[in-house]
Residue frames as a rotation matrix with the C-alpha (Angstrom) as fourth column:
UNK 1
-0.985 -0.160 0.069 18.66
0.046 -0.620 -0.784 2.23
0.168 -0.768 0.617 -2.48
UNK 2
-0.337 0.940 0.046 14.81
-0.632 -0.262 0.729 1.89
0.697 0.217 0.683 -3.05
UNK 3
0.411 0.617 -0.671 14.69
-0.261 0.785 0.561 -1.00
0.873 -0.055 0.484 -0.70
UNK 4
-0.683 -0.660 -0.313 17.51
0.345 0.086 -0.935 -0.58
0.644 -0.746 0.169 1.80
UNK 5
0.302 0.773 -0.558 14.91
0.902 -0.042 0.431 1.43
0.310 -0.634 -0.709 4.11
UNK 6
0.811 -0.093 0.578 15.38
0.111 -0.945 -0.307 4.91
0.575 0.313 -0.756 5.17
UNK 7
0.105 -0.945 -0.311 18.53
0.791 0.269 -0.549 6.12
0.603 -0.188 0.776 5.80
UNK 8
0.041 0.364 -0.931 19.65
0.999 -0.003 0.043 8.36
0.012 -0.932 -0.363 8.29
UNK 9
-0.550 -0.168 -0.818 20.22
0.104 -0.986 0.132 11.49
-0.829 -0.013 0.559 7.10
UNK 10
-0.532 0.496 0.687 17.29
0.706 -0.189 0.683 11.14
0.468 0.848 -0.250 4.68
UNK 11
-0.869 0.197 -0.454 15.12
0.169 -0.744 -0.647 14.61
-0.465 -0.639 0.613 6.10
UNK 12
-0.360 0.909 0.210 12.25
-0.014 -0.230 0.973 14.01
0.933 0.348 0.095 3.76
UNK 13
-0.714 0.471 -0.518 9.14
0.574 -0.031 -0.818 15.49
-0.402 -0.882 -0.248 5.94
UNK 14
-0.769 0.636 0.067 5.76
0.003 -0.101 0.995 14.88
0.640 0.765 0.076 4.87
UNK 15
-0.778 0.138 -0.613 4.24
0.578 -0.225 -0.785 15.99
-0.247 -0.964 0.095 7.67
UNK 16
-0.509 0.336 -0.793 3.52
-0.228 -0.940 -0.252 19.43
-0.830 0.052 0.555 6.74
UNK 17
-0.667 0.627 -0.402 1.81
-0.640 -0.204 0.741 18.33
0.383 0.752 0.537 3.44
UNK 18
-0.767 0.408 -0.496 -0.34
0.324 0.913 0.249 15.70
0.554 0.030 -0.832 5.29
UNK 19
-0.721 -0.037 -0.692 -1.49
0.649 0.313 -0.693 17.39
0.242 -0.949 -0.201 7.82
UNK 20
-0.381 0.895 -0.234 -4.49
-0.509 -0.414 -0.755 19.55
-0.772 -0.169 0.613 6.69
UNK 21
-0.897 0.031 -0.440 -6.09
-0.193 0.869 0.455 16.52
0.397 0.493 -0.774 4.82
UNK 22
-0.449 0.818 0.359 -9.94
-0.874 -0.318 -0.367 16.32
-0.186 -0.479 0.858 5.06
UNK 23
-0.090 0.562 -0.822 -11.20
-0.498 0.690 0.526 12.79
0.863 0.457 0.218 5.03
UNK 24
0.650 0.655 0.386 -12.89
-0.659 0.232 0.716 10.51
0.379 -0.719 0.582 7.36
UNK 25
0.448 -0.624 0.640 -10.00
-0.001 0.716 0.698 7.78
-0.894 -0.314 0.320 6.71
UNK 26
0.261 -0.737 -0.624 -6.98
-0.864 -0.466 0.189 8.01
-0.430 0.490 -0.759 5.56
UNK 27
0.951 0.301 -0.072 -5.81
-0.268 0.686 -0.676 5.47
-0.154 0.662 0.734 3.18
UNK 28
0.579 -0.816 0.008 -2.00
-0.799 -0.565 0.206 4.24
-0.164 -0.126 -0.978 3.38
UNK 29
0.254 -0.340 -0.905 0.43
-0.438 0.794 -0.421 1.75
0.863 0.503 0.053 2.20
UNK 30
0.938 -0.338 0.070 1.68
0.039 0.307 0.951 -1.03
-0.343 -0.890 0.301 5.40
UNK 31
0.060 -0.969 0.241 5.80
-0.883 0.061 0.466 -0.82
-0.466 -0.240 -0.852 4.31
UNK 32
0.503 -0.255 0.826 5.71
0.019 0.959 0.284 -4.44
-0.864 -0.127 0.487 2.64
UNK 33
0.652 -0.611 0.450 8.61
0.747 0.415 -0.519 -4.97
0.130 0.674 0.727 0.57
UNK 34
0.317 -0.405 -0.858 10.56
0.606 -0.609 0.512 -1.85
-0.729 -0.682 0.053 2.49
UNK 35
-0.060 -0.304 0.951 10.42
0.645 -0.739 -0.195 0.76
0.761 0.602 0.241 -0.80
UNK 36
-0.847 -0.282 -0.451 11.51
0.522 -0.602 -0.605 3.85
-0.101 -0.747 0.657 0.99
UNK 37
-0.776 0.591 0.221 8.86
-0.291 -0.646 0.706 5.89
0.560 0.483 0.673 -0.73
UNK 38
0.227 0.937 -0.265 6.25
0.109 0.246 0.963 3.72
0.968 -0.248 -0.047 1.01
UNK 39
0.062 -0.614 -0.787 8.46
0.905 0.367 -0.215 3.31
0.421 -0.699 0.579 4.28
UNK 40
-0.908 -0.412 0.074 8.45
0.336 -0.824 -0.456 7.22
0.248 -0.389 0.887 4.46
UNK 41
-0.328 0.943 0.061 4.28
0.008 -0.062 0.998 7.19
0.945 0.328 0.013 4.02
UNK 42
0.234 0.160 -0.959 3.77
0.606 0.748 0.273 4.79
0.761 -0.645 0.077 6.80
UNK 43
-0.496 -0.552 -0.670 5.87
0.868 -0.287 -0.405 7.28
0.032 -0.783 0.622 9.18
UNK 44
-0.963 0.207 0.174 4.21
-0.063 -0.797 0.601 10.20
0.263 0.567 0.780 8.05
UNK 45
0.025 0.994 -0.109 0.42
-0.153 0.111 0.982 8.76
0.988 -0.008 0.155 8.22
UNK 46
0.134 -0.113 -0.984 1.38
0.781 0.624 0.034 7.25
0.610 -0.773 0.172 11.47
UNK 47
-0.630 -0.359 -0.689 2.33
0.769 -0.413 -0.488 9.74
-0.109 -0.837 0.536 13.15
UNK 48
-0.604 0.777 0.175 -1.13
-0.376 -0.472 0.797 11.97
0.702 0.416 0.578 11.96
UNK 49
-0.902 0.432 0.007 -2.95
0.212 0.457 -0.864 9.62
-0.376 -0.777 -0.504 14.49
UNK 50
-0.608 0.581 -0.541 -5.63
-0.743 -0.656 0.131 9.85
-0.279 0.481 0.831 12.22
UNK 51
0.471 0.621 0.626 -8.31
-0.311 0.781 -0.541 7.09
-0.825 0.060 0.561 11.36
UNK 52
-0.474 -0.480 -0.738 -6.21
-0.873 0.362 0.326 4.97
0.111 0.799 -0.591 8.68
UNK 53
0.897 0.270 0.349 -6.81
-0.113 0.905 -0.410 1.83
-0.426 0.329 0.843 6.85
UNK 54
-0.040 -0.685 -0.727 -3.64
-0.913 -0.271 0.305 0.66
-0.406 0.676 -0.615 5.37
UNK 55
0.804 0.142 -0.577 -3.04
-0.594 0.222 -0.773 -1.37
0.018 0.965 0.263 2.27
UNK 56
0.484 -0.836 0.259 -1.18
0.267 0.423 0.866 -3.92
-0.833 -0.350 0.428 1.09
UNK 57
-0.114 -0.503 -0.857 1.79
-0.620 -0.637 0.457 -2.98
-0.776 0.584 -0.239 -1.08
UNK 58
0.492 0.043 0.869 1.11
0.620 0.684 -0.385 -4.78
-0.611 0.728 0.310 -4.24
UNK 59
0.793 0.363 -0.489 3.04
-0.457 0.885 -0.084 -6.04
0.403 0.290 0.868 -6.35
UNK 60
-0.201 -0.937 0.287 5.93
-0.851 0.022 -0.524 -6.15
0.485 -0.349 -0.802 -3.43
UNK 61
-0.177 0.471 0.864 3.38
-0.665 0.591 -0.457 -8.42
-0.726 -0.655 0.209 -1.10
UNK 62
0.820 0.392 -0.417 3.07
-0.565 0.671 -0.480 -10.83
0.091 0.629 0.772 -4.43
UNK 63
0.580 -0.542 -0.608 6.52
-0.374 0.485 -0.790 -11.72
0.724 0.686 0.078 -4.41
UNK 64
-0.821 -0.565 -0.083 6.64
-0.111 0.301 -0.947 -12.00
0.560 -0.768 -0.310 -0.86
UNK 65
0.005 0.944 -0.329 3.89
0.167 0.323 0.931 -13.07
0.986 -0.059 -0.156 0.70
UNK 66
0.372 -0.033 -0.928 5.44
0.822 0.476 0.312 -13.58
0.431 -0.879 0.204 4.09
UNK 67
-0.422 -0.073 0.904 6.33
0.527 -0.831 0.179 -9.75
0.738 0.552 0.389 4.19
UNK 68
-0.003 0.535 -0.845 5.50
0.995 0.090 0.054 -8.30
0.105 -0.840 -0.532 7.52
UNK 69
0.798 0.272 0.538 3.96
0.478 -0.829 -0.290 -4.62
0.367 0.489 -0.791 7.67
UNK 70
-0.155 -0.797 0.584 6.39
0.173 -0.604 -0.778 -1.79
0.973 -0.019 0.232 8.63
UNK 71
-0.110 0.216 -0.970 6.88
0.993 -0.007 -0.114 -1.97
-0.032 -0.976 -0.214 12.85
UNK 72
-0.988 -0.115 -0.107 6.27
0.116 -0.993 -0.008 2.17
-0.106 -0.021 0.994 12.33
UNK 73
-0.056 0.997 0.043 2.22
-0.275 -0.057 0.960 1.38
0.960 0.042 0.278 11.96
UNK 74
-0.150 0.377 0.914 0.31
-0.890 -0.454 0.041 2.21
0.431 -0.807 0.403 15.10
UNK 75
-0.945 -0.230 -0.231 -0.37
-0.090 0.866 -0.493 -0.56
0.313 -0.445 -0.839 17.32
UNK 76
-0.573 0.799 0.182 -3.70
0.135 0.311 -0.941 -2.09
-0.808 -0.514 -0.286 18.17
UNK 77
-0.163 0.722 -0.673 -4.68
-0.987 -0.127 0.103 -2.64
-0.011 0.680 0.733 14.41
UNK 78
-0.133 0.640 0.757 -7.13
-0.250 0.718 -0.650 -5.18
-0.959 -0.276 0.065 13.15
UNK 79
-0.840 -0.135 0.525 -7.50
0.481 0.262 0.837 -7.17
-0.251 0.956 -0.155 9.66
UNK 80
-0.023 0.998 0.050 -10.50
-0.048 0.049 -0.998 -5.78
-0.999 -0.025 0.047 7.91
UNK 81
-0.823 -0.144 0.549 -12.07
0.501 0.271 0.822 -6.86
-0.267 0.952 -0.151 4.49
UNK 82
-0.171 0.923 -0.346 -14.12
-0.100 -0.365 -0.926 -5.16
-0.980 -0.124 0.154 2.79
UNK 83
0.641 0.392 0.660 -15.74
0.625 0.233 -0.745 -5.79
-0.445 0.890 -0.096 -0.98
UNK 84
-0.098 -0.473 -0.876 -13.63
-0.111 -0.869 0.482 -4.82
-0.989 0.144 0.033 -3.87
UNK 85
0.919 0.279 -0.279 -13.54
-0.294 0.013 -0.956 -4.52
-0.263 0.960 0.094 -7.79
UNK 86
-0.032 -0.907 0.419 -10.37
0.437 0.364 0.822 -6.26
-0.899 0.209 0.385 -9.31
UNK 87
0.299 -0.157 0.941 -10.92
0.946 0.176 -0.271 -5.14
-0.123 0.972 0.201 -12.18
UNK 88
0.957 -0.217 0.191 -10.97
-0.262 -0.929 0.259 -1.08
0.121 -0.298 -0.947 -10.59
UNK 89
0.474 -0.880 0.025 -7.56
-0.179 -0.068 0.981 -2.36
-0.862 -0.470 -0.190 -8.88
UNK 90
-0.124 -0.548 0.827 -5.93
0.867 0.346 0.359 -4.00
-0.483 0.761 0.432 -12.20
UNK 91
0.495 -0.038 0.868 -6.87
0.757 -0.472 -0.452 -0.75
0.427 0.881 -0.205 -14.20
UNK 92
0.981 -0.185 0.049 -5.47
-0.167 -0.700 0.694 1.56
-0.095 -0.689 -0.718 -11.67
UNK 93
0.293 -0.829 0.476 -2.36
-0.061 0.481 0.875 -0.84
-0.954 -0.285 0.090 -11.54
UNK 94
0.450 -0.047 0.892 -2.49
0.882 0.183 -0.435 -0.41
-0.142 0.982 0.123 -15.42
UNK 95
0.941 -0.126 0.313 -1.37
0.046 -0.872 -0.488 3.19
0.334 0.474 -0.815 -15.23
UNK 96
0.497 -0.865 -0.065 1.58
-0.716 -0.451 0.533 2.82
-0.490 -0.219 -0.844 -14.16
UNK 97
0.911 -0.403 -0.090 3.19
0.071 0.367 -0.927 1.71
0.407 0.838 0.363 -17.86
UNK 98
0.626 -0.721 0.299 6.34
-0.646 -0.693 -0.319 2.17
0.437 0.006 -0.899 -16.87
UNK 99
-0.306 -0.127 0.943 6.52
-0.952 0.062 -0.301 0.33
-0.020 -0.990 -0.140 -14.18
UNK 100
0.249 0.902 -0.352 4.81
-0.894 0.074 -0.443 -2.46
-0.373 0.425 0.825 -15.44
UNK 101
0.476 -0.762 -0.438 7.76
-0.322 0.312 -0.894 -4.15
0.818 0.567 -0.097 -17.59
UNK 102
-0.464 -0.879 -0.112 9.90
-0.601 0.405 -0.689 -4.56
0.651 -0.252 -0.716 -14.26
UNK 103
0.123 0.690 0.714 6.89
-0.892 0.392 -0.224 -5.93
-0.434 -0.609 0.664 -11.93
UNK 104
0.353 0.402 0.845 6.04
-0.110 0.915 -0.389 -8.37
-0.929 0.044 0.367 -14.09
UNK 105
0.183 -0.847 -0.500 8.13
-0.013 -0.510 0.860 -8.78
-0.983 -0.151 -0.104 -16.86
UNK 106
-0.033 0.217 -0.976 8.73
-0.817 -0.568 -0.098 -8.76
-0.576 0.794 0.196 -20.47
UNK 107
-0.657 -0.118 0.745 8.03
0.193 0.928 0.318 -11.78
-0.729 0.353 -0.587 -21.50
UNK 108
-0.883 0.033 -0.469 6.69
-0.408 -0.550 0.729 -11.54
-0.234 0.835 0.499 -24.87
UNK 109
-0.725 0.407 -0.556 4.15
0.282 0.912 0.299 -14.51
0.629 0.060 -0.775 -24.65
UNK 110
0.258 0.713 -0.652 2.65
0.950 -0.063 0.307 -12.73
0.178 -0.698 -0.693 -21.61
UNK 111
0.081 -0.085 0.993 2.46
0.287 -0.952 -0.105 -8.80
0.954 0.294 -0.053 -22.03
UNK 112
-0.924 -0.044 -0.380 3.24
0.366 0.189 -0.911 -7.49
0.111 -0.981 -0.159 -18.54
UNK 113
-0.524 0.688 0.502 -0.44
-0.840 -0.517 -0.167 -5.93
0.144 -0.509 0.849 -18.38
UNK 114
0.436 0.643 -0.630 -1.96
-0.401 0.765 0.504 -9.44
0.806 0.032 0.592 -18.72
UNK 115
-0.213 -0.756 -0.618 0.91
0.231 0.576 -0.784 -10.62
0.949 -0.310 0.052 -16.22
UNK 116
-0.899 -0.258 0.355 0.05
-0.178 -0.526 -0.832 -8.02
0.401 -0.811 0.427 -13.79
UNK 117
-0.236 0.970 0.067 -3.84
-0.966 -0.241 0.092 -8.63
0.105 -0.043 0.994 -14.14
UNK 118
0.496 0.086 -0.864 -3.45
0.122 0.978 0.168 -12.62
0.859 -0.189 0.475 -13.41
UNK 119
-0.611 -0.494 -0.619 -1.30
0.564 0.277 -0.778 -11.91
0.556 -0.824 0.109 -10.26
UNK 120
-0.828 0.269 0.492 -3.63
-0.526 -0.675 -0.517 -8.63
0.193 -0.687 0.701 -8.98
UNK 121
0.091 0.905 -0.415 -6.77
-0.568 0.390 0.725 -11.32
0.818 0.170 0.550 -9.85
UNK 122
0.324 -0.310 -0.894 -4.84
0.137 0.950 -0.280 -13.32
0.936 -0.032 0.350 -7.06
UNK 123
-0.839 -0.532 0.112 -4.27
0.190 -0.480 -0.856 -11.14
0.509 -0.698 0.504 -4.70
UNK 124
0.230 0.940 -0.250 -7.02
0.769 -0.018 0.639 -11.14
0.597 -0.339 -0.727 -1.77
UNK 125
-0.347 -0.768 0.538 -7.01
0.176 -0.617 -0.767 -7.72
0.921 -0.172 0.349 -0.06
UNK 126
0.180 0.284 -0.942 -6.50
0.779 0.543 0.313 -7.28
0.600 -0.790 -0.123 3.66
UNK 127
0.039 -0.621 0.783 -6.11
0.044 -0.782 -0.622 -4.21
0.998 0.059 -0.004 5.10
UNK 128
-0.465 -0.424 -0.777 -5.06
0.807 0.158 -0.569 -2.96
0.365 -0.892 0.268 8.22
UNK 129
-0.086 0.497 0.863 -7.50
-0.015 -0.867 0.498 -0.67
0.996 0.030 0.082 9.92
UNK 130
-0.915 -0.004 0.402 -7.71
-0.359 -0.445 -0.821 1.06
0.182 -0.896 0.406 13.62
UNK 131
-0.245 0.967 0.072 -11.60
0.807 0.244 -0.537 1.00
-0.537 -0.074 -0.841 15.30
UNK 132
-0.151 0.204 -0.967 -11.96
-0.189 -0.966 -0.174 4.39
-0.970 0.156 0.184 13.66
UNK 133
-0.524 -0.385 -0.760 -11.21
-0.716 -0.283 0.638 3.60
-0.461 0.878 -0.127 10.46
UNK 134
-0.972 0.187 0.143 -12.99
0.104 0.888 -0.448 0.49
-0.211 -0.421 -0.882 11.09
UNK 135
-0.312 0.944 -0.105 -16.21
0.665 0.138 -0.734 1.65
-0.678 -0.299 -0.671 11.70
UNK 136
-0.173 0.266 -0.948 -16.22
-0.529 -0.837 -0.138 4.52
-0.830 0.478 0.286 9.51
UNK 137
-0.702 -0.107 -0.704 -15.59
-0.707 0.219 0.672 1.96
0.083 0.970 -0.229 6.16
UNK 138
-0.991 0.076 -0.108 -17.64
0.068 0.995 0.076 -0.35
0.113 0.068 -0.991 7.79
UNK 139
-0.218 0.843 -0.492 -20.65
0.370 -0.396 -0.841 1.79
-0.903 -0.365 -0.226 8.06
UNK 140
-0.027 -0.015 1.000 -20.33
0.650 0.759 0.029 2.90
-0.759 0.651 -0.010 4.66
């Protein structure tokens, strides 16, 4: 059910907790690999009309590359790159132990944190950003 996409009598609404948020630009996942959890973000941020950059979903956008964001992001966005630390992203992507084991699995030969930290080393991020969000990250 994590991947089917939202159903119709799902009534999560994360509106009301989004919506007194103080930041220049909002930061959000794009829907690739349709977890609902992200799939409910996307609707949520989106509809905030707020300067956003969104992310790709990693490590759903590894195993699909071709993975196309959620049609529920705003329309008139633009790639934008911007300098990052892999190693910041791989330790971040380290806390979630759990999680870890099914990403990238349990092969003994290749712990999944080394597994996960050769595929995030591989992974060039692109986000999706408005002009707002744009200029704000690009100004600095």
């Amino acid at each position: 059910a994590l991947f089917a996409g939202i159903r119709p009598d799902d009534d999560l609404d994360l509106l009301p907790h989004l919506q007194d948020l103080q930041a220049d630009v909002l930061l959000a996942p794009q829907g690739l690999g349709g977890h609902v959890d992200h799939l409910q973000v996307v609707r949520a941020v989106a509809a905030l009309r707020r300067p956003t950059a969104w992310w790709r979903d990693a490590p759903y956008v590894l195993r699909a590359p071709e993975a196309r964001p959620s049609p529920d992001l705003p329309d008139g966005l633009r790639p934008l790159h911007l300098p990052g630390d892999p190693d910041r992203r791989a330790d971040a992507c380290a806390c979630y132990t759990t999680q870890l084991p099914y990403q990238f699995g349990r092969d003994s030969d290749h712990p999944p944190e080394v597994a996960m930290r050769a595929a995030m080393a591989r992974l060039d991020e692109v986000l999706l950003a408005d002009d707002r969000a744009c200029e704000s990250l690009e100004a600095g």
